[in-house]
C-alpha positions, -999 to +999 in steps of 0.1 A: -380+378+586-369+413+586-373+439+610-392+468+604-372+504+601-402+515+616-426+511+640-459+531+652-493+544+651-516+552+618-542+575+628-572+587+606-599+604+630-605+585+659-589+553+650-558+543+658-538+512+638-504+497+655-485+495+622-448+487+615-430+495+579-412+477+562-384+487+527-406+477+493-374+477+473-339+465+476-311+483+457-293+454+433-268+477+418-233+464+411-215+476+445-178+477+442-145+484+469-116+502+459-080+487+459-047+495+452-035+479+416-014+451+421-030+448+457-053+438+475-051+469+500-087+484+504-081+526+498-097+547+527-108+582+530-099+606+553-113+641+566-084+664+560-084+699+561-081+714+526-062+742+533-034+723+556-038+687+544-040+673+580-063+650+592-091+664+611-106+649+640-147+643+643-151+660+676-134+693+654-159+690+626-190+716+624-214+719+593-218+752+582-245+768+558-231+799+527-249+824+530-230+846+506-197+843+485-169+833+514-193+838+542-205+810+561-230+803+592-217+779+612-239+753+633-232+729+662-243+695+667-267+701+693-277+732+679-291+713+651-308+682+674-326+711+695-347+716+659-346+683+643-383+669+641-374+638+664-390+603+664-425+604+663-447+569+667-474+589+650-486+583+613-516+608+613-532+611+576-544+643+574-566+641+541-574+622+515-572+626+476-576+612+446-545+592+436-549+606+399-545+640+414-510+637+424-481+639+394-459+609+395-428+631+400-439+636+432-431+598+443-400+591+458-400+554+475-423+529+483-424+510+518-445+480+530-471+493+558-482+458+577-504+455+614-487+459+642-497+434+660-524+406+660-551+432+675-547+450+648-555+433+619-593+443+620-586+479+620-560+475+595-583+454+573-611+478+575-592+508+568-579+490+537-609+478+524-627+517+529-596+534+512-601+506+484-642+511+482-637+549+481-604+550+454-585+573+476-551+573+493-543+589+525-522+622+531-495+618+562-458+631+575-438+611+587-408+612+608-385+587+605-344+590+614-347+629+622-358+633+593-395+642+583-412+627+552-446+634+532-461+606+526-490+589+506-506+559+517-525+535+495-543+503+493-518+480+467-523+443+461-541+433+494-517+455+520-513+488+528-487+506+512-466+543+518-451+559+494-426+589+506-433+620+486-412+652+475-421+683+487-437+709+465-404+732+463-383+704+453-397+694+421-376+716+395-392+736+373-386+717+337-382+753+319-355+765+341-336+731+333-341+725+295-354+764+283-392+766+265-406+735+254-428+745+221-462+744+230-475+734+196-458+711+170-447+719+140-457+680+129-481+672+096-506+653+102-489+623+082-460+626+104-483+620+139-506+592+125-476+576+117-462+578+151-488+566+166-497+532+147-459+529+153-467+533+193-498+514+186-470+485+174-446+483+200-475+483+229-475+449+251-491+440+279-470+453+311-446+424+324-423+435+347-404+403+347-394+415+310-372+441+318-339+431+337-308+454+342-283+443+314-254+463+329-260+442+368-261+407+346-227+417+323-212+424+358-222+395+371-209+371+338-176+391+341-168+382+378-173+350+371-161+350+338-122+369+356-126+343+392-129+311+365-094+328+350-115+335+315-116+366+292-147+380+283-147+387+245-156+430+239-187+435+219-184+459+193-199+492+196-230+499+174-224+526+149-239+558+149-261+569+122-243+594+095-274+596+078-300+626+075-336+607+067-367+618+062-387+618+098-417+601+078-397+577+061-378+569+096-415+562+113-427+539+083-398+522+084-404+513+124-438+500+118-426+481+090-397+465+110-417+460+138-447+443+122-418+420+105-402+413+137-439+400+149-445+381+122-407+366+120-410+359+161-450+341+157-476+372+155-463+386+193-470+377+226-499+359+222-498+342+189-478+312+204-442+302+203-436+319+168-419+306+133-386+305+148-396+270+176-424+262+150-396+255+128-416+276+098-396+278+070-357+276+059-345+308+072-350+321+105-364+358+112-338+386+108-328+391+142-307+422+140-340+438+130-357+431+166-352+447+199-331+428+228-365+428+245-380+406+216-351+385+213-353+376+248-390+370+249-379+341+218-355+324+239-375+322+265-401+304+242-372+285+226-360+274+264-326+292+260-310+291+294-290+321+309-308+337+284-310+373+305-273+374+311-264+371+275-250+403+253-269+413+220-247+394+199-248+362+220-287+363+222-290+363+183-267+334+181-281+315+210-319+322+190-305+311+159-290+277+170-322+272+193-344+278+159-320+253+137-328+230+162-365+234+164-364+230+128-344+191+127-365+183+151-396+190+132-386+176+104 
């Protein structure tokens, strides 16, 4: 079982909760050394001084702050840990809101918040089942690492839960990044009813379990691919579009592909295993017509294996020879 990164006391009023938190999340991205070519020599970093090139030693190093063009504000070490917050055991929720009240830019990571200790399960528990009865989430700062955190804390799924927020000043203003957004649209009404039974076609029922990161599985398949002395074969890239078309034309088109692609793959998500394992008909659905998504919801239902590791390309073919099968067999 993992350790928790932190440890303390959750206060609201009176009441005090021993609680202990715990990382919600673990980062899976592909993490990669760097070596020499040819080599297997690891390449290091050094702090060199940019203006000499000599290495500089960490007992020489102070941070320093611009404050205009070339001049700088230096700081020492313990100039800065006579001002950093310091570790506090104390979780004190300040107020509480309404969860809808607070923009989801504001979230930043989410953390595990679990009793302390066996004595405090029955404060934990009550102050759970209150924030659950009364739909709000709790308001704190936290201070964790030096570093001090806003924090929201919520009832999720049975446990408490804290979510570290951003700070009002550091949410950009979306103007001064991208210019004026127009406030009305210049759409027909044609053009947005369209739209929307297109949206209205493409909505599922949330699963996170069907949406994987394609980039960390084609990582994966070529490590293993290069360590079992293979060579993965390139996958073209898709063309771009040279063509100007009509934006109405473009949406009906959607629906109309995606309705097909429902039809060809069984009537969706809850219309059974689809045409293509019923063995229904001759020809299987167009595949290059359907989004990867779709395709891999079919070879789930046709039992393709490694199925979420496969490109584009090899997910039609693996559908297609899955569906050929289902069809001998039913006949």
């Amino acid at each position: 079982m993992p350790r928790p990164m932190w440890t303390g006391t959750l206060e609201f009023g009176l009441v005090n909760v021993p609680v202990e938190l715990y990382s919600a999340t673990i980062d899976l991205r592909p993490r990669f050394h760097q070596f020499q070519r040819g080599t297997t020599d690891r390449i290091r970093y050094r702090r060199v001084n940019e203006r000499t090139g000599k290495e500089v030693s960490f007992d020489d190093i102070v941070k320093g702050v611009e404050v205009e063009k070339g001049s700088y504000v230096f700081l020492e070490s313990e100039e800065l840990d006579e001002i950093a917050p310091g570790r506090s055991q104390s979780l004190q929720i300040s107020d509480f809101v309404d969860a809808a009240d607070i923009d989801p830019i504001y979230y930043q990571k989410t953390y595990y918040l679990g009793p302390g200790d066996k004595g405090a399960r029955r404060a934990y528990t009550l102050l759970r089942e209150a924030m659950t009865r009364a739909g709000k989430i709790g308001i704190a700062r936290l201070v964790m690492r030096n570093k001090e955190y806003l924090a929201a804390v919520r009832p999720e799924r049975g446990i408490l839960t804290l979510e570290t927020l951003f700070f009002h000043d550091e949410i950009r203003d979306p103007e001064e990044q991208m210019g004026a957004v127009p406030e009305r649209s210049d759409a027909k009404k044609r053009e947005i009813d369209t739209a929307v039974q297109l949206i209205e076609a493409m909505t599922v029922a949330w699963k996170p379990d069907d949406y994987t990161d394609s980039y960390r599985a084609a990582v994966d398949k070529l490590v293993v691919s290069k360590r079992r002395g293979r060579k993965m074969k390139a996958q073209p890239a898709p063309a771009a579009a040279t063509n100007v078309v009509d934006l109405v034309d473009a949406l009906e088109a959607s629906v109309k592909n995606r309705g097909r692609g429902r039809r060809a793959a069984g009537g969706g998500r809850s219309g059974g295993q689809g045409a293509a394992a019923r063995g229904g008909g001759k020809q299987g659905p167009d595949l290059s017509a359907l989004p990867k998504k779709r395709l891999l919801d079919m070879a789930r239902e046709l039992g393709v294996t490694g199925r979420t590791t496969m490109t584009r390309t090899e997910l039609e073919e693996a559908v297609t020879r899955a569906s050929a099968s289902g069809r001998k067999a039913a006949s």
